[in-house]
N, C-alpha and C positions, 0 to 999 in steps of 0.2 A: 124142426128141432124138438117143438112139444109132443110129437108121434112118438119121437127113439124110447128103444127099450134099452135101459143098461145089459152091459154082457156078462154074461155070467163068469164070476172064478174062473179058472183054468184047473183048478185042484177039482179034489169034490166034494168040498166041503156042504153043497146045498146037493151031494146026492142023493135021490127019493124027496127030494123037496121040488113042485113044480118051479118056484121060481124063489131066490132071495127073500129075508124078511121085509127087505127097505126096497125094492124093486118099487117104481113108479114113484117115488118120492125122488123130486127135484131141489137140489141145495145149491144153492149161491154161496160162496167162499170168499169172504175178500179180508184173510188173515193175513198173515207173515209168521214164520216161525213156531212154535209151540201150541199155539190153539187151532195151527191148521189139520194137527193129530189127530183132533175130534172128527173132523171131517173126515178124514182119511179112514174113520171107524164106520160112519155111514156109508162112503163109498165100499169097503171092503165086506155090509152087509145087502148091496147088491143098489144103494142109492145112486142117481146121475149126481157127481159132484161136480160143478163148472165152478174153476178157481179163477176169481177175477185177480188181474197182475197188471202196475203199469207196463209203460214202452221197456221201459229199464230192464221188467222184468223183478220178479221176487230176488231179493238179496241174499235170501239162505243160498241160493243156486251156485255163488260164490264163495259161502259163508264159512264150510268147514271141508279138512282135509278128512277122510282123500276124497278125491275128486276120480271121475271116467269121462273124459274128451270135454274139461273145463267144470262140469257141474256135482256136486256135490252130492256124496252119497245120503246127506239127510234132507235135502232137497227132493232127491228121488224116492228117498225112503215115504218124505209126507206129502209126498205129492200123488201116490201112485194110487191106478183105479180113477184119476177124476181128468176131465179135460179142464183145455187151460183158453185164455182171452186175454189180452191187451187190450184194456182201455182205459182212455186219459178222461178222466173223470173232471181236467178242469178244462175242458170245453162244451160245448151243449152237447154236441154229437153224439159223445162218451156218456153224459148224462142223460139222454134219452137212451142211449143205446143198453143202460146199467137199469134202466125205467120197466125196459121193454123185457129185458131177461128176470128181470124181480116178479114181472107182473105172471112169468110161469110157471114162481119158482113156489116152494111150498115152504121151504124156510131160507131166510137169509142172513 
């Protein structure tokens, strides 16, 4: 996981540019709603953004109409560009497993 390079846009917006500005910067996410947008600005200038979510799942994903096969177009909207993880932070597992993804990450 510390290897991956993020993938570039699909537009061309970094064309003539070798790579992203935020390319190789790693971000931890563990918002909800509104300040997950900042993230969404990193990811969209070429950062890995890994969105930590409980089992539940983020609440926006429900949160607003309209929705495409249950999930919410602003759920998609600030979500997109970053992977996602479930984990339950109130058992150890979750807590070393959130230990282990911090200790890659360059901001959290």
């Amino acid at each position: 996981m510390a290897n991956e390079q993020p993938t570039r846009p699909t537009s061309d917006a970094w064309a003539g540019h070798d790579r992203p500005p935020l390319a190789g910067l790693r971000v931890l996410e563990v918002t909800i709603a509104g300040p997950g947008g900042l993230c969404t600005n990193f990811a969209d200038l070429g950062a890995d953004v890994i969105k930590i979510e409980p089992f539940t799942g983020d609440y926006v994903r429900q949160m607003t109409w309209p929705s495409i096969e249950g999930t919410s177009l602003m759920h998609l909207h600030l979500t997109r560009g970053k992977r996602s993880i479930a984990v339950d932070l109130r058992t150890e597992e979750g807590v070393q497993l959130f230990k282990d993804l911090a200790v890659t990450a360059d901001a959290v």
